[in-house]
C-alpha positions as CSV (number, residue, x, y, z in Angstrom):
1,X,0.0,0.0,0.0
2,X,1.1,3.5,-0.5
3,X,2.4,5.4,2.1
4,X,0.6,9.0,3.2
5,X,3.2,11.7,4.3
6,X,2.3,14.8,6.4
7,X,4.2,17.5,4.2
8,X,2.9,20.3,6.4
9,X,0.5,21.4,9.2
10,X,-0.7,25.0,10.1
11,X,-3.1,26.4,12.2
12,X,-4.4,29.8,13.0
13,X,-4.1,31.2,16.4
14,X,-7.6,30.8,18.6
15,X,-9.6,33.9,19.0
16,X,-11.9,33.8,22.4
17,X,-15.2,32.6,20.4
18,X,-16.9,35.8,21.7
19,X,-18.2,39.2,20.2
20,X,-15.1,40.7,21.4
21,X,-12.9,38.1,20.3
22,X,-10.6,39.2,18.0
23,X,-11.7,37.2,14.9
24,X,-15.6,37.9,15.6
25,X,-15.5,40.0,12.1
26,X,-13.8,37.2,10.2
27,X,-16.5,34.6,8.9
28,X,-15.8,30.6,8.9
29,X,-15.4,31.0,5.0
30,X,-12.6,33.3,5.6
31,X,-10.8,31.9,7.9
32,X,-10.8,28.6,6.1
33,X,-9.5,30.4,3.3
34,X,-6.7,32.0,4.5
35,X,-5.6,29.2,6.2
36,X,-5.7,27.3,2.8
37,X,-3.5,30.0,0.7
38,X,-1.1,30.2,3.5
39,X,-0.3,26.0,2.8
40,X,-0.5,27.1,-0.8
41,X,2.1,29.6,-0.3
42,X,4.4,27.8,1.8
43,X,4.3,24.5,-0.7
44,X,4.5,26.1,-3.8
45,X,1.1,24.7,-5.2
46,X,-0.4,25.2,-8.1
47,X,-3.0,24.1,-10.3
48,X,-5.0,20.6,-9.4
49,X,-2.4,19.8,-7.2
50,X,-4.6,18.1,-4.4
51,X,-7.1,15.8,-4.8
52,X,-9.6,17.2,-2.8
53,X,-10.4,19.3,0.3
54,X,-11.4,17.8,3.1
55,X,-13.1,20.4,5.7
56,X,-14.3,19.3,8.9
57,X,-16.5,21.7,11.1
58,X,-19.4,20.8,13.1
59,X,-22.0,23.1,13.4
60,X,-23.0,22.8,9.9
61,X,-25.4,25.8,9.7
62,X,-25.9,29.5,8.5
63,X,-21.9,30.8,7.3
64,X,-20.8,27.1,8.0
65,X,-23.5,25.4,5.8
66,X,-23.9,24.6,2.5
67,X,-20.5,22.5,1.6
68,X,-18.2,24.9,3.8
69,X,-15.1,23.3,2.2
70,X,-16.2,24.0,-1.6
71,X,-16.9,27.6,-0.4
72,X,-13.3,27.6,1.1
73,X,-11.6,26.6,-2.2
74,X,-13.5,29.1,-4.3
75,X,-13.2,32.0,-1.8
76,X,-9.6,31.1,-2.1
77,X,-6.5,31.2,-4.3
78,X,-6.6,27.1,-5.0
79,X,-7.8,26.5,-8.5
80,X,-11.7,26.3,-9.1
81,X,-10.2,22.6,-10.1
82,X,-9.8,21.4,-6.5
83,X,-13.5,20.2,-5.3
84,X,-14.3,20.1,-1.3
85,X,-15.9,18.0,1.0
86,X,-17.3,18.9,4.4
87,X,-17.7,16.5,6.9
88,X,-18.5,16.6,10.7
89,X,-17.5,13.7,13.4
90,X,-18.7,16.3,15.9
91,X,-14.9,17.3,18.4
92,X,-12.7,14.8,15.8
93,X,-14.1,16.5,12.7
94,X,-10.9,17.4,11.8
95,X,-9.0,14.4,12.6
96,X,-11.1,12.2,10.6
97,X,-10.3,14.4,7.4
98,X,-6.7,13.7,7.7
99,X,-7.4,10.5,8.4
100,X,-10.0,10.3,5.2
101,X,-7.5,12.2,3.4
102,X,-4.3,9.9,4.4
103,X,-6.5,6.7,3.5
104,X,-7.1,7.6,0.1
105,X,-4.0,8.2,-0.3
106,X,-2.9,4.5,1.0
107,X,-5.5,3.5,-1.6
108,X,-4.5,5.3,-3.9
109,X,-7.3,7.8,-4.7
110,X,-5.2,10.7,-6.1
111,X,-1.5,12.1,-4.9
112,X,-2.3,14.4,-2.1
113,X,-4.8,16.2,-0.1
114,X,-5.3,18.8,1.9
115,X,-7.1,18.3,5.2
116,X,-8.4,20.0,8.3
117,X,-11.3,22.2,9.5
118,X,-12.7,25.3,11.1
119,X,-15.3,26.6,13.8
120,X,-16.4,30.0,14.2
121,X,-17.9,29.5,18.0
122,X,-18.5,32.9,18.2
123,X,-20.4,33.4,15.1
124,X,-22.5,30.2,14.7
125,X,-23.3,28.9,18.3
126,X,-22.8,25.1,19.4
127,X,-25.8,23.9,19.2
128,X,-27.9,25.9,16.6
129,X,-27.9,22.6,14.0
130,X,-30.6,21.2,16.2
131,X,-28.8,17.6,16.8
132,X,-31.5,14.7,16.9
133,X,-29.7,12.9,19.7
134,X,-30.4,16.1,21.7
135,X,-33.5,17.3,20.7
136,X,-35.4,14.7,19.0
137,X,-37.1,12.6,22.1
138,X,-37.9,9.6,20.4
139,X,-33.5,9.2,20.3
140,X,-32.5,11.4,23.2
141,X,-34.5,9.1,25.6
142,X,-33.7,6.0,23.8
143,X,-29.9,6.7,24.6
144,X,-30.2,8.2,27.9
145,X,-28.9,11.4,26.8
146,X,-27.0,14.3,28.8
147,X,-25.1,17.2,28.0
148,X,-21.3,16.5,27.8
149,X,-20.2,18.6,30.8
150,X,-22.5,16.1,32.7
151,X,-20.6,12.7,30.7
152,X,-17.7,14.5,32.0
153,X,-18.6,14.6,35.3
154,X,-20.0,11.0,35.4
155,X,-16.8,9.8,34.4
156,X,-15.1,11.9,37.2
157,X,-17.4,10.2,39.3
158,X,-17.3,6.7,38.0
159,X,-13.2,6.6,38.1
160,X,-13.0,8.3,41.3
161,X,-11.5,11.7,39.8
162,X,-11.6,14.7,42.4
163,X,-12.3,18.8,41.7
164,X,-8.6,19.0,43.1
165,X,-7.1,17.3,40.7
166,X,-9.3,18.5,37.9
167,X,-8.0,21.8,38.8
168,X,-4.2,20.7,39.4
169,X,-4.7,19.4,35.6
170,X,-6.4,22.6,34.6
171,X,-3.5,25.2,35.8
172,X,-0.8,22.6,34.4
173,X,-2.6,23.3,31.4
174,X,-2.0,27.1,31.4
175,X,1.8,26.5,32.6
176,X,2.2,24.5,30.1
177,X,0.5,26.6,27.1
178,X,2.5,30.0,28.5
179,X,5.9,28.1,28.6
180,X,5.3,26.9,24.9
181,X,4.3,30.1,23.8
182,X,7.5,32.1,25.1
183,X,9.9,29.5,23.6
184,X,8.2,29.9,20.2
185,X,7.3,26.1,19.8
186,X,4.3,27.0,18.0
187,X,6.2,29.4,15.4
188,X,6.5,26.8,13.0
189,X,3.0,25.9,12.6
190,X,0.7,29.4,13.5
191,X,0.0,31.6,11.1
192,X,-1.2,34.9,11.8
193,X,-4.7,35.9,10.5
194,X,-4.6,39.6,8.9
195,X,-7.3,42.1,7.4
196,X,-7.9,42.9,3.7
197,X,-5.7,45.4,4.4
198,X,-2.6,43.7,5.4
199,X,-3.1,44.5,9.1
200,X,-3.1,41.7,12.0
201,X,-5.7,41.2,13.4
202,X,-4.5,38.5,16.0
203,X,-0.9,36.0,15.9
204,X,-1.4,34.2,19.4
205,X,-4.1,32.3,21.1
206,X,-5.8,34.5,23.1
207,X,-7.9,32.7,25.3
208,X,-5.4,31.4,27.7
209,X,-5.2,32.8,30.9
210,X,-1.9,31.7,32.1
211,X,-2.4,33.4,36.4
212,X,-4.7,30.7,36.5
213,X,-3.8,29.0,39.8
214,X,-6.3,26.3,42.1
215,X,-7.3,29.6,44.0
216,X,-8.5,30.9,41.5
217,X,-10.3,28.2,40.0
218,X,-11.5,26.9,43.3
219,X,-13.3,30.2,43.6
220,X,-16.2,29.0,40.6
221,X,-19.0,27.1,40.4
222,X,-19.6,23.9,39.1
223,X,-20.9,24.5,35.8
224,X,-22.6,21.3,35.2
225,X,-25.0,21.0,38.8
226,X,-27.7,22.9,38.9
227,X,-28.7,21.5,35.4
228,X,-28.0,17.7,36.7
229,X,-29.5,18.3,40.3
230,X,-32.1,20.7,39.5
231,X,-34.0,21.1,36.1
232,X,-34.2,19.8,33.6
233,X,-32.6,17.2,36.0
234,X,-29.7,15.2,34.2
235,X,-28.6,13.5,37.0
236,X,-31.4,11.3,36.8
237,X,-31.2,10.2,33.6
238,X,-27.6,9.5,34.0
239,X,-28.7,7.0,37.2
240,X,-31.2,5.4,35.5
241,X,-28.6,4.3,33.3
242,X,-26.2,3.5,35.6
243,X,-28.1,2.7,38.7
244,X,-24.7,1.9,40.9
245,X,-23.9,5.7,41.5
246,X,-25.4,7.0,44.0
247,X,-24.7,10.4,43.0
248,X,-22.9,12.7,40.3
249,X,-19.8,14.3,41.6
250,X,-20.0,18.1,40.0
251,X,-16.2,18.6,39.1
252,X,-16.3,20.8,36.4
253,X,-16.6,24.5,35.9
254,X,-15.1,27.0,32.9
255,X,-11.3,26.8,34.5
256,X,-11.1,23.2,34.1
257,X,-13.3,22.7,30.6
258,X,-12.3,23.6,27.1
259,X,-12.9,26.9,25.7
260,X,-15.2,28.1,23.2
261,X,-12.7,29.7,20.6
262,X,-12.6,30.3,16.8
263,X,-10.0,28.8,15.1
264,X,-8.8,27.1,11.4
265,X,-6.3,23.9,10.9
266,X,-5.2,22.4,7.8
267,X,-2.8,19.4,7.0
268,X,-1.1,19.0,3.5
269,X,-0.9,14.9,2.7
270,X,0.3,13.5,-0.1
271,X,2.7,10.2,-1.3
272,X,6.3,9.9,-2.2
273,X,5.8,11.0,-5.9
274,X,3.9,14.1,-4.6
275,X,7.0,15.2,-2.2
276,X,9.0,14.6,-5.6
277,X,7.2,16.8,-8.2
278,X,6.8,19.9,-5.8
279,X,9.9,19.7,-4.0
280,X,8.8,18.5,-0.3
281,X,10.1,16.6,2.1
282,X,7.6,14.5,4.2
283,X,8.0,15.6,8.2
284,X,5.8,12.3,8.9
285,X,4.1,9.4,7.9
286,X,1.0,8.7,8.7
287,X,1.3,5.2,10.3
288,X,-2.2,4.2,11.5
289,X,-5.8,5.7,12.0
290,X,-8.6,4.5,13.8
291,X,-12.7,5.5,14.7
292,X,-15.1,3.2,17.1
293,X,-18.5,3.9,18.8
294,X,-18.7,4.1,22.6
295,X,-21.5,4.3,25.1
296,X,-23.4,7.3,24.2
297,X,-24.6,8.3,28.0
298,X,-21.3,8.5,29.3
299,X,-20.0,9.3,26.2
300,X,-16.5,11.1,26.3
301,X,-14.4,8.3,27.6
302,X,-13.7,6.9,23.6
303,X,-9.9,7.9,23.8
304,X,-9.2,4.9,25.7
305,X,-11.0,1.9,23.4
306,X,-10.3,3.8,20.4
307,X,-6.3,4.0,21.2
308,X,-6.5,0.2,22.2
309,X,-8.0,-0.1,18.8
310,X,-5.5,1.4,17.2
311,X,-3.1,-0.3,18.9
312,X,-4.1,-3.9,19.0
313,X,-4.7,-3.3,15.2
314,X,-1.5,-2.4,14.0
315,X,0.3,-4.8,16.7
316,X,1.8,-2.4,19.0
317,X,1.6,-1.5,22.6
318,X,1.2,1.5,24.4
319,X,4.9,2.0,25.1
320,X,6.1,2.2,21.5
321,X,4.5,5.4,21.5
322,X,6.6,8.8,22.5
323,X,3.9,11.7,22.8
324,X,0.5,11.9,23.3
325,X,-1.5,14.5,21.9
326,X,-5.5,13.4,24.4
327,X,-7.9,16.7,23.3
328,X,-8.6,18.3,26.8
329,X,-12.1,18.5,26.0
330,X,-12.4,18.6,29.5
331,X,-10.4,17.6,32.6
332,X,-11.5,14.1,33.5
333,X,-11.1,12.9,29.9
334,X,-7.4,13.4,29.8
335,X,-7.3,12.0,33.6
336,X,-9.0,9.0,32.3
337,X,-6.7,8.5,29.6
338,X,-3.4,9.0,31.8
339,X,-5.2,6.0,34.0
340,X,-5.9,3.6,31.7
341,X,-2.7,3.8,30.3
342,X,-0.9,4.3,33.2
343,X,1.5,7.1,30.9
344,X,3.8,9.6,32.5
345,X,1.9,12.9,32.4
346,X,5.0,14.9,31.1
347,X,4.4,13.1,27.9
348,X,0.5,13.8,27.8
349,X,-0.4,17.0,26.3
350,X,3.6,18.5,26.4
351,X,2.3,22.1,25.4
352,X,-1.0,22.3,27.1
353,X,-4.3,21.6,25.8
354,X,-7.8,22.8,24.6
355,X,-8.7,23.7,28.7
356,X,-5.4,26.8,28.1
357,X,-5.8,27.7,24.3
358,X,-9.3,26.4,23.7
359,X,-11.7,24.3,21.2
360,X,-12.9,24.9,18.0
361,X,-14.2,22.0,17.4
362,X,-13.7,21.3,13.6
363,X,-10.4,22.3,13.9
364,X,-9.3,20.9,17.2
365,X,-8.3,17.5,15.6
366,X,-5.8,18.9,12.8
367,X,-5.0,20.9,15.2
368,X,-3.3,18.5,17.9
369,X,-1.9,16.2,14.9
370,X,0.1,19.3,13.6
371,X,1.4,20.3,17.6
372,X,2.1,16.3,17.8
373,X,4.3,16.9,14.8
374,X,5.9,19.8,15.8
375,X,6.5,18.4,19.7
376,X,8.2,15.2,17.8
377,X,10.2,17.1,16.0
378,X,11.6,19.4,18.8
379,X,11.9,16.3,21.2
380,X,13.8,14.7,18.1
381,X,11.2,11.4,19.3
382,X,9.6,9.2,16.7
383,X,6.3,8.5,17.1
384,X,3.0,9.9,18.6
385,X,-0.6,9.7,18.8
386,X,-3.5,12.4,18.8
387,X,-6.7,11.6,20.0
388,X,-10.1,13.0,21.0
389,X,-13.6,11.7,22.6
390,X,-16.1,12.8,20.4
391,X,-20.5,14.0,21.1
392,X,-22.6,10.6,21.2
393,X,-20.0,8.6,21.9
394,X,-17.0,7.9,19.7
395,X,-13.4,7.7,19.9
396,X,-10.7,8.9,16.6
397,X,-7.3,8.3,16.8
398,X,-3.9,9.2,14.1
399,X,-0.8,7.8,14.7
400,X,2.5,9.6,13.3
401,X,5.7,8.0,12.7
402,X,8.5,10.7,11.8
403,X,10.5,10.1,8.9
């Protein structure tokens, strides 16, 4: 089979996902754009010289409707050659189009790709799609459904996670995300996002908050109880499915939880002959990828079957791996990871995580697989995985091997 090589990642810095966040003026169309002239530019494309687009955003509404990933191409500097094609696995949206992208490549479904996504949080609100699992009752009480920040706090509560440790995760976050920021580890991969005019509008994530200490945090409020306890009353719906808790332990609160940002990824993949006509050397190949379908209740725990998955699948254990890249969707997710695995933190999340620099959630999983890279490369290691737990319960995971 052929092999699919990472020629280059980039990602746009996250904006704070609110109305005076500084990318609030700059549609999902945009944004996507930019982010695909910038890999243009820096790879010397030209003419058909992907296969496709592959665009992954969630909220698939309004700006982001309509085949987001055609409108990308065409608002532009690709050729009008180069079709798109949106696709949403809710928080792994863009992890699965690298992996969509790198697999038809192995299968040799044109020479190269280019791959990511984008969500506009502050523009086109989680939510506004009107999801059937959520909304439709005939499926929502089928599946026992909760919010996620209640899943979260079920598993905390089902693997004996504390608000302490939440927390201690959360500020190690922050460290982490200032200290990568002021040695420039992300200079090789963030572009900076500028106005019509030339003028930058914003070069660094601006969400992160990096005088976050467990003080601070300890001062707010569970975000997740009064909806569980009170109404509409979660908490019961999450016993009735698993009658052996007596009670949900409320862990989780803005300081410890992703952020809602606005943000664009996108990954350049191609084969050997690719690298060859434009000049590139591949930075990685893309060894293995995997997907699976969890329990939809308790839903954000798929990192952990999904990464045996991949494992078992491609005959490797959990120690031939250097660098994990878990999406800190929230806190107990990335705890539950580090305890099924029994992995050294240091090597979990190296430069922080979504809970510092945020979530968009289309782009979050081209995203990690481009820090990954970059966090291989400057730990000269050799191979890593990205994964993330995704709405409904799934799993997706991408392993990289450097080359």
């Amino acid at each position: 089979m052929t092999e699919a090589y990472i020629y280059d990642a980039i990602r746009t810095p996250r904006g704070k996902g609110r109305k005076d966040g500084s990318l609030h003026e700059v549609t999902s169309v945009r944004l996507s754009a930019l982010t695909l002239n910038a890999l243009k530019e820096r790879n010397n494309l030209e003419g058909h010289a992907v296969e496709d687009v592959i665009w992954g955003n969630v909220t698939q509404v309004m700006e982001q409707g309509g085949c987001l990933a055609r409108s990308a191409v065409l608002a532009s500097d690709l050729d009008e050659s180069i079709p798109g094609l949106a696709i949403n696995r809710f928080c792994a949206s863009g992890m699965e189009a690298v992996n969509l992208a790198a697999n038809q490549v192995k299968g040799g479904a044109g020479q190269a790709y280019i791959a990511g996504g984008v969500e506009m949080m502050g523009r086109v609100a989680m939510g506004s799609d009107g999801a059937a699992i959520a909304v439709d009752p005939s499926l929502a009480m089928e599946t026992y459904f909760v919010p996620q920040g209640i899943s979260a706090d079920i598993i905390a509560t089902e693997y004996g996670f504390t608000r302490e440790q939440a927390d201690a995760l959360a500020v190690e976050s922050q460290r982490r995300a200032k200290a990568a920021w002021d040695d420039n580890r992300f200079a090789k991969s963030v572009i900076p996002v500028r106005d019509q005019n030339g003028i930058l509008i914003l070069d660094r994530d601006e969400y992160m908050r990096p005088g976050t200490d467990m003080q601070s945090l300890g001062a707010l409020n569970a975000s997740f109880q009064m909806m569980g306890e009170q109404m509409p009353g979660f908490d019961k719906v999450a016993m009735l499915k698993y009658p052996h808790l007596e009670r949900i332990n409320h862990i989780h609160h803005a300081g410890n939880s992703s952020g809602i940002v606005d943000g664009a990824a996108a990954v350049l993949i191609g084969n050997k002959e690719f690298g060859e006509q434009y000049g590139l050397k591949p930075r990685a190949r893309i060894k293995a990828t995997a997907k699976i379908g969890t329990d939809p209740t308790i839903m954000l725990t798929g990192p952990v079957p999904v990464t045996q998955k991949i494992l078992a699948d491609n005959g490797m254990v959990i120690s031939d791996l250097d660098l994990f890249e878990v999406n800190e969707a929230f806190a107990s997710v990335v705890m539950r990871f580090q305890q099924a695995f029994d992995v050294d933190p240091a090597v979990v999340n190296p430069n922080g995580g979504s809970i510092a620099m945020g979530h968009p959630l289309g782009a979050t999983g081209a995203m990690i697989i481009g820090t990954l890279l970059d966090e291989l490369e400057r730990q000269d290691k050799e191979m890593g995985l990205a994964t993330l737990c995704i709405a409904s319960g799934m799993g997706a995971a991408t392993i990289i091997e450097r080359v």
